[in-house]
DSSP file (Angstrom, degrees, kcal/mol; ACC not computed):
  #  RESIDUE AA STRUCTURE BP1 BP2  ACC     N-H-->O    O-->H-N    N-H-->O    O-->H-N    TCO  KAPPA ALPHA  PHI   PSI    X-CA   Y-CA   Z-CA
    1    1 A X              0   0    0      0, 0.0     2,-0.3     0, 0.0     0, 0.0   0.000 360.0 360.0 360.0 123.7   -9.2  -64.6   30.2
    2    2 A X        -     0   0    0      1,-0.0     2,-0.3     0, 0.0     0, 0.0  -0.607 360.0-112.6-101.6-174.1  -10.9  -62.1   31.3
    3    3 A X        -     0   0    0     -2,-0.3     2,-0.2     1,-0.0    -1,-0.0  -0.695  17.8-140.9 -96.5 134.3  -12.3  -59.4   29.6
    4    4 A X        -     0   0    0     -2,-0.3     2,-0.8     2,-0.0    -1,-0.0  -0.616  31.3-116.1-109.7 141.8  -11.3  -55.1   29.8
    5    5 A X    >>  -     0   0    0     -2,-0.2     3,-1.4     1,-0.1     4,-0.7  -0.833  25.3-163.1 -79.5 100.5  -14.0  -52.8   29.7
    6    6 A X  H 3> S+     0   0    0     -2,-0.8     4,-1.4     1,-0.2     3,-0.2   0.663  75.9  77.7 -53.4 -18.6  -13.6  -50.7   26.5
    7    7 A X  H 3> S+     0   0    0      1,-0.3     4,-1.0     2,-0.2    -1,-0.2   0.779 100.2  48.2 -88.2 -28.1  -16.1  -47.5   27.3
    8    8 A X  H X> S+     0   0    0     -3,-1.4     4,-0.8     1,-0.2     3,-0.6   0.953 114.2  45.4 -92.3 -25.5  -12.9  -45.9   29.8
    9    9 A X  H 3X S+     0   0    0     -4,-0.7     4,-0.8     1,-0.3    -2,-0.2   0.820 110.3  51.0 -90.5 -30.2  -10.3  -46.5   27.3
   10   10 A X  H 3X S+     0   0    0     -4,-1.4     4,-1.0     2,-0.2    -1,-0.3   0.610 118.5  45.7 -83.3 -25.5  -12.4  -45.0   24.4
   11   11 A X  H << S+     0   0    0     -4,-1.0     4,-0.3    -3,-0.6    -2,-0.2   0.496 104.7  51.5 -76.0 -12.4  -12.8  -42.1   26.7
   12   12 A X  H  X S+     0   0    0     -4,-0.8     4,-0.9     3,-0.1    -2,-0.2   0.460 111.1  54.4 -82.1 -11.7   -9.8  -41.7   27.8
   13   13 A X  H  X S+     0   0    0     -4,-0.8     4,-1.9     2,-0.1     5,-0.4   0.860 112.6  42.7 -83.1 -47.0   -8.9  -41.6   24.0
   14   14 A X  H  X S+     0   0    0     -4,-1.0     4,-2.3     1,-0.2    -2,-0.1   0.812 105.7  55.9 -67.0 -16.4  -11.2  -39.1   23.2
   15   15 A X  H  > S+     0   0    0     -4,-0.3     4,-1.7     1,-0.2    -1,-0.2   0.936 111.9  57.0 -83.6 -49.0  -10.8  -36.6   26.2
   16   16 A X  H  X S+     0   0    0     -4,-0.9     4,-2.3     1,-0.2    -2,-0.2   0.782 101.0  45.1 -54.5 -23.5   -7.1  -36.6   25.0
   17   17 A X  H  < S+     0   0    0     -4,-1.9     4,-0.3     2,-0.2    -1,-0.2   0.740 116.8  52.5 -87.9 -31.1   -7.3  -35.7   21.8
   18   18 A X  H >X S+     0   0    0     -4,-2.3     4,-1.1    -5,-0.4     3,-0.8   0.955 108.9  46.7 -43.6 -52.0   -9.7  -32.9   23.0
   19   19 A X  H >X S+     0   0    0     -4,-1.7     4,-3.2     1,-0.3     3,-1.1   0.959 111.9  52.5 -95.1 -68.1   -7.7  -31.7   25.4
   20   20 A X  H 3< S+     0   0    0     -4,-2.3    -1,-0.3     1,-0.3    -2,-0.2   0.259 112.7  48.1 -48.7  12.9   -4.3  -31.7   22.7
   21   21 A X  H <4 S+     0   0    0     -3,-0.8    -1,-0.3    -2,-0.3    -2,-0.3   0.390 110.4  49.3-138.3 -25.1   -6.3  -29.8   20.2
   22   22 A X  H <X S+     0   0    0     -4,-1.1     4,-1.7    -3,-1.1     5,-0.3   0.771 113.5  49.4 -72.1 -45.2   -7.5  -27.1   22.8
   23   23 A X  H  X S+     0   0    0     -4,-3.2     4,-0.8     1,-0.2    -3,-0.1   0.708 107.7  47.2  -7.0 -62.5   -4.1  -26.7   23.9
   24   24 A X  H  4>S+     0   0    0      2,-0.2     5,-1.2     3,-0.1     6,-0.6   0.379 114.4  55.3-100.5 -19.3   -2.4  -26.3   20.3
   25   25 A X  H >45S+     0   0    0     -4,-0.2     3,-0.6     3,-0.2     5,-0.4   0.978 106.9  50.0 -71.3 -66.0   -5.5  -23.6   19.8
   26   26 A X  H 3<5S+     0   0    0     -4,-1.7    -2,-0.2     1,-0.3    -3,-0.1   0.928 116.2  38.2 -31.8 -77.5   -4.5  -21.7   22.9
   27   27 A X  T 3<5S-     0   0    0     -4,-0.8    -1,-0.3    -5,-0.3    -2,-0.2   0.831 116.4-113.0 -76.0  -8.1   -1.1  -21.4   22.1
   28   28 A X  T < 5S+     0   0    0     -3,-0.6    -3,-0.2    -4,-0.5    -2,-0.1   0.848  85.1 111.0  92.0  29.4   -1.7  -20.8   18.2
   29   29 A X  S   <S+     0   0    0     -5,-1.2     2,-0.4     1,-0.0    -4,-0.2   0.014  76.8  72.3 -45.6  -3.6   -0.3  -23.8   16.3
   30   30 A X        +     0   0    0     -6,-0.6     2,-0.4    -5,-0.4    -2,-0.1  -0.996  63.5 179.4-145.1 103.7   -4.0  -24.4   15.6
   31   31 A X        -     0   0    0     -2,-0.4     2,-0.2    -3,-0.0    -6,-0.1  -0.724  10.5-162.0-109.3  89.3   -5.9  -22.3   13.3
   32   32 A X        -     0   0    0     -2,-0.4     2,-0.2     1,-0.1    -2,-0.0  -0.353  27.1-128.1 -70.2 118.1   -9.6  -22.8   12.5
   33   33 A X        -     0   0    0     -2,-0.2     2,-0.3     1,-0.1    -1,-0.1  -0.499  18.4-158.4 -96.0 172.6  -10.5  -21.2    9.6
   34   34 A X    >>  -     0   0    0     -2,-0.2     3,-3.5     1,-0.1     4,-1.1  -0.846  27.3-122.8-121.4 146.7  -13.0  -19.0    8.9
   35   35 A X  T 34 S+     0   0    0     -2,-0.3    -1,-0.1     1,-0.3    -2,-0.1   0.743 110.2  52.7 -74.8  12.5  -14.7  -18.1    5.7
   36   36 A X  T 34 S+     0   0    0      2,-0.2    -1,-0.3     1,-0.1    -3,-0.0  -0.034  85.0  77.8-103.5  39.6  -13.8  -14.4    6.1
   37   37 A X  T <4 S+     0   0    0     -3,-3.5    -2,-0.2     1,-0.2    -1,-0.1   0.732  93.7  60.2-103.8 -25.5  -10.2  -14.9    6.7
   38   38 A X  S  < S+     0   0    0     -4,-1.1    -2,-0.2     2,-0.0    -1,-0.2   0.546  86.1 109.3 -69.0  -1.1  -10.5  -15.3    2.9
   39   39 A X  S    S-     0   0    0      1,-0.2     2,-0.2     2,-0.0     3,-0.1  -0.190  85.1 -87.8 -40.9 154.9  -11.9  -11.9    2.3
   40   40 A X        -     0   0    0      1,-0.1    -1,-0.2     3,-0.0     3,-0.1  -0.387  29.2-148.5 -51.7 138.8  -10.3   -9.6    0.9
   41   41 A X  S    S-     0   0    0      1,-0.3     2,-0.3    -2,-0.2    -1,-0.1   0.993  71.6 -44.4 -86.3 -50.1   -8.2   -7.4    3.3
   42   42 A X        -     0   0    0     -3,-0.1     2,-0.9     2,-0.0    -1,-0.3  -0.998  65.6 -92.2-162.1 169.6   -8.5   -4.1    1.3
   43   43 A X        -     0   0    0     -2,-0.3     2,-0.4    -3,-0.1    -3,-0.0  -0.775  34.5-158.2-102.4 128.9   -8.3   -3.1   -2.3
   44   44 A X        -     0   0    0     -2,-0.9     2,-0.4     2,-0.0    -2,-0.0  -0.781   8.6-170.0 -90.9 131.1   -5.2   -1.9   -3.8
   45   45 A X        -     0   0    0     -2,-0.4     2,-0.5     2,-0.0    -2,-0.0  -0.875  21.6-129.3-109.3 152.1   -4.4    0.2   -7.0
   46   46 A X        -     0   0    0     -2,-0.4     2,-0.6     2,-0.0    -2,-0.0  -0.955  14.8-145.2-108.2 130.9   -0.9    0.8   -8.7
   47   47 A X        -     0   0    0     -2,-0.5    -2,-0.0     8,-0.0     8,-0.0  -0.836  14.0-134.0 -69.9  85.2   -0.2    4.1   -9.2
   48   48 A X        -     0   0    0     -2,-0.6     2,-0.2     1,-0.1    -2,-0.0  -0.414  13.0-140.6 -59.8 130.6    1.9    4.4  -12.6
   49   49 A X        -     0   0    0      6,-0.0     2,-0.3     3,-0.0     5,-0.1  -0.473  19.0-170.4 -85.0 137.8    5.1    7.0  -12.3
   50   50 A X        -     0   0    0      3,-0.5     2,-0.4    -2,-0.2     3,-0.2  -0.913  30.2-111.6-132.1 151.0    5.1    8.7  -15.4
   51   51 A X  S    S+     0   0    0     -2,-0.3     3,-0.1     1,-0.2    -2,-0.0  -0.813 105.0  19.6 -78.9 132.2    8.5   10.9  -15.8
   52   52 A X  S    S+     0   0    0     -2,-0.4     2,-0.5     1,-0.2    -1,-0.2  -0.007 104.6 109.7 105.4 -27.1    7.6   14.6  -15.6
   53   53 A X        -     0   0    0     -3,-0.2    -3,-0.5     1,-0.0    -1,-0.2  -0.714  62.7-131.1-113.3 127.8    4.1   14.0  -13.9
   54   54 A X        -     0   0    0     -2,-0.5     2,-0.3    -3,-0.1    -1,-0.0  -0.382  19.6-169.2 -80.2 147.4    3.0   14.8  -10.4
   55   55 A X        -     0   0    0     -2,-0.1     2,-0.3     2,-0.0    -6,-0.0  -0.772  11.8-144.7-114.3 168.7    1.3   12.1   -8.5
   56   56 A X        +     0   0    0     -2,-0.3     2,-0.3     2,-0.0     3,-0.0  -0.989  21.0 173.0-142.8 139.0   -0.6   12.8   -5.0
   57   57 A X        -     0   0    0     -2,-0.3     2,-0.2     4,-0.0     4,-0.1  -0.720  41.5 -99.7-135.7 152.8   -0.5    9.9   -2.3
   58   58 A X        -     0   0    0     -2,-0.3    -2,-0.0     2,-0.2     0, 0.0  -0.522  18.5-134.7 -71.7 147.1   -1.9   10.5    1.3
   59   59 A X  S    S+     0   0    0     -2,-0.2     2,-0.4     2,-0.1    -1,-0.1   0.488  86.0  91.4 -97.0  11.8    0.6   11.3    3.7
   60   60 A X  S    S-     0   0    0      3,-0.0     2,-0.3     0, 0.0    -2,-0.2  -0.765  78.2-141.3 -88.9 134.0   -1.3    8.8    6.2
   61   61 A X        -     0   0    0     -2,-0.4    -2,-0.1    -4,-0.1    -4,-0.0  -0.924  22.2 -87.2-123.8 139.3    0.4    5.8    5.5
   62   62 A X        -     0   0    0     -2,-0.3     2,-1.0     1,-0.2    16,-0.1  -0.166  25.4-123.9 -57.9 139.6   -1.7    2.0    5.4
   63   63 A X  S    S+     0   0    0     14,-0.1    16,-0.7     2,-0.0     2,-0.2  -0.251  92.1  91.6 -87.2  58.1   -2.1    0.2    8.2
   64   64 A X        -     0   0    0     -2,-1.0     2,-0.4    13,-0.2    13,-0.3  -0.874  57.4-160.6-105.0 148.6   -0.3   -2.6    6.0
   65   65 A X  E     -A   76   0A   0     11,-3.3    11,-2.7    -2,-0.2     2,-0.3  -0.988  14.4-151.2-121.0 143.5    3.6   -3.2    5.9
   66   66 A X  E     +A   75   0A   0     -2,-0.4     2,-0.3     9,-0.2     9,-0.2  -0.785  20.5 176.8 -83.0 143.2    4.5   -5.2    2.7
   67   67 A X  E     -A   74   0A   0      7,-1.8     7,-1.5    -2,-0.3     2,-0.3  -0.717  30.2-126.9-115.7 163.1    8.1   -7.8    3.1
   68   68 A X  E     +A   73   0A   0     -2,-0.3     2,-0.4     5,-0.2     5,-0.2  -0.776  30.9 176.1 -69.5 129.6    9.3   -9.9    0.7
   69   69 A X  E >  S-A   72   0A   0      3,-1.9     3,-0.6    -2,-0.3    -2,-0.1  -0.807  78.6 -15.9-131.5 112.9    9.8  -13.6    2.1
   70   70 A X  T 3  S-     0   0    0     -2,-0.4     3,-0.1     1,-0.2    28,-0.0   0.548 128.3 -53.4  88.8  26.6   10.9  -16.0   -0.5
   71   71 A X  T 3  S+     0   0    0      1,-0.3    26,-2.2    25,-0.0     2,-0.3   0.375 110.0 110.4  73.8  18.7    9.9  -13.7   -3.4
   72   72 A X  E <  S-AB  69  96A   0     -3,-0.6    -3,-1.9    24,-0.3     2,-1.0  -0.818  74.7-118.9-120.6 139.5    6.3  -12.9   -2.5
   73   73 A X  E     -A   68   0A   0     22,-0.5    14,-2.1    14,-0.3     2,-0.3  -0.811  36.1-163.9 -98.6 104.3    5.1   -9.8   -1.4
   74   74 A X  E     -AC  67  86A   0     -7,-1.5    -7,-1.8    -2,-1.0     2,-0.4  -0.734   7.0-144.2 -88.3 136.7    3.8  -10.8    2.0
   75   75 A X  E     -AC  66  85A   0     10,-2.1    10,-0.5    -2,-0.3     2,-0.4  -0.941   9.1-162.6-120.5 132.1    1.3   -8.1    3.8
   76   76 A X  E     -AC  65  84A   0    -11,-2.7   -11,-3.3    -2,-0.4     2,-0.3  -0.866  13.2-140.0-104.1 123.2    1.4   -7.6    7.7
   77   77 A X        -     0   0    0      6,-0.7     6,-0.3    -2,-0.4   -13,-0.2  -0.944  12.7-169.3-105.1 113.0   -1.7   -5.8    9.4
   78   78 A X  S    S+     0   0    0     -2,-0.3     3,-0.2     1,-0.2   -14,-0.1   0.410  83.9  36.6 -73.2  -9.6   -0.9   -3.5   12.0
   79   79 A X  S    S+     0   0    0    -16,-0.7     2,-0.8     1,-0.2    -1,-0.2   0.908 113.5  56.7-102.7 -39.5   -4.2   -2.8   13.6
   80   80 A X  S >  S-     0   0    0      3,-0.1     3,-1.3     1,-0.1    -3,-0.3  -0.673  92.3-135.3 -87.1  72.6   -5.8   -6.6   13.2
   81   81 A X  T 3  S+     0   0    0     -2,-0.8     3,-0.1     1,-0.3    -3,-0.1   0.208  83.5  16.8 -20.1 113.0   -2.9   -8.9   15.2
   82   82 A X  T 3  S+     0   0    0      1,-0.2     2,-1.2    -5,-0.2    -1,-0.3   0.434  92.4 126.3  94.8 -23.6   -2.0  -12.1   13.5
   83   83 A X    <   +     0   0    0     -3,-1.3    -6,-0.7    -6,-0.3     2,-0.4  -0.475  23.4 154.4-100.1 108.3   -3.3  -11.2    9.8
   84   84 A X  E     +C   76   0A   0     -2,-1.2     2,-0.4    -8,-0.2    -8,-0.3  -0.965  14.3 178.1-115.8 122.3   -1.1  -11.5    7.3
   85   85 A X  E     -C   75   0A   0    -10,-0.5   -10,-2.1    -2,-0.4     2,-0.6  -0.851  29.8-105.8-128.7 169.3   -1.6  -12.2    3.5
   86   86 A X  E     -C   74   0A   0     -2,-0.4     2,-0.8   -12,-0.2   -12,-0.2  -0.616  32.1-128.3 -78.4 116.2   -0.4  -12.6    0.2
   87   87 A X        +     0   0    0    -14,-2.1     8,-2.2    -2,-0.6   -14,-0.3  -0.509  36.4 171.8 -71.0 109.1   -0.8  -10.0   -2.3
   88   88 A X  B     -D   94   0B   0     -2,-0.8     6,-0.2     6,-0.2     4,-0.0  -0.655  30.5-121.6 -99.4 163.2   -2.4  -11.3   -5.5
   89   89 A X    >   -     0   0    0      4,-8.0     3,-1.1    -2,-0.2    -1,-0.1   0.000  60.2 -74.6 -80.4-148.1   -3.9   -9.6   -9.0
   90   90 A X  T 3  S+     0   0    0      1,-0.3    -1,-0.1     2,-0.1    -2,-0.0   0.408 133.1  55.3-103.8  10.8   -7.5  -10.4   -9.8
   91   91 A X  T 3  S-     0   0    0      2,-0.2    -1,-0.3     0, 0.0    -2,-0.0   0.211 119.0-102.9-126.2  34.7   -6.7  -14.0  -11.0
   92   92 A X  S <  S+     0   0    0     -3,-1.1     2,-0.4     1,-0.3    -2,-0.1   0.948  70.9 142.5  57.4  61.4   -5.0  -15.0   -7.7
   93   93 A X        -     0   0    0      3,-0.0    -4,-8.0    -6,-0.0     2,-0.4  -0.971  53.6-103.3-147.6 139.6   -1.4  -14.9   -8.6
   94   94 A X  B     -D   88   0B   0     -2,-0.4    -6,-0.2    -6,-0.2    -7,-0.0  -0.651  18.5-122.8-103.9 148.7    1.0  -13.7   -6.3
   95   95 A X        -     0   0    0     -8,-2.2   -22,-0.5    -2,-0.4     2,-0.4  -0.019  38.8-155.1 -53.2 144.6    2.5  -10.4   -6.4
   96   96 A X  B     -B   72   0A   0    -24,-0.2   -24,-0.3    -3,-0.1     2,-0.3  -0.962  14.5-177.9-143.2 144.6    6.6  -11.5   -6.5
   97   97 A X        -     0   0    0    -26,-2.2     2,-0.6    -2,-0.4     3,-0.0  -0.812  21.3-118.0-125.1 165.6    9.3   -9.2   -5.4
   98   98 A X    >   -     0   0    0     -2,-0.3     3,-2.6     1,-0.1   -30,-0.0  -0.913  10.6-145.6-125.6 135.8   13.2   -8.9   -5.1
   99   99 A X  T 3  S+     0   0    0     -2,-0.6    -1,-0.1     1,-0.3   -31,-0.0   0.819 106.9  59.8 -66.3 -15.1   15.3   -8.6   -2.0
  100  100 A X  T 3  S-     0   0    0      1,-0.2    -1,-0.3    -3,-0.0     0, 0.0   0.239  95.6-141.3 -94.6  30.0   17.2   -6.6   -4.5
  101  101 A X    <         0   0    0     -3,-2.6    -1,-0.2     1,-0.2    -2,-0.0  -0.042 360.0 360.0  45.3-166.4   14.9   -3.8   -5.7
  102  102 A X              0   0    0     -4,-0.0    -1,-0.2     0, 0.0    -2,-0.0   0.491 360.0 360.0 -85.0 360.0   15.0   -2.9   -9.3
């Protein structure tokens, strides 16, 4: 018997698995995080509706859109492509909605 030289096959493994993982980055199946993709995106207050009582809101509207998907108030950012997060309170529990409003 003879014997295979291991060193091309152990390089041929590794240049593949390079090469699939720059790939799946490129097209965006692959996300490295970063530790400020956990930051906080901006800070939110709730306004309380009282009946009878004026409120004042800007008429510039955030460049966030809230949906619901799957009963979680999902946030879309319109100037920053590609960042979307989950609205939580201040002990990291997410914000829940209904596809039928109140």
């Amino acid at each position: 018997m003879s014997e295979r030289n291991a060193i091309p096959l152990i390089i041929t493994a590794m240049g593949t698995v390079a090469a699939t993982v720059g790939v799946l980055w490129y097209y965006g199946y692959l996300h490295i995080a970063k530790p400020q993709d956990a930051l906080l995106l901006a800070d939110y207050t709730m306004l309380k509706t009282i009946p009878g009582e004026d409120y004042r809101i800007s008429l510039k509207p955030a460049p966030q859109i809230a949906q619901c998907i799957d009963g979680v108030l999902v946030l879309f950012d319109t100037q920053q492509k590609g960042l979307t997060g989950v609205l939580v309170d201040n002990q990291k529990r997410a914000v829940r909605c209904s596809e039928q409003g109140l």
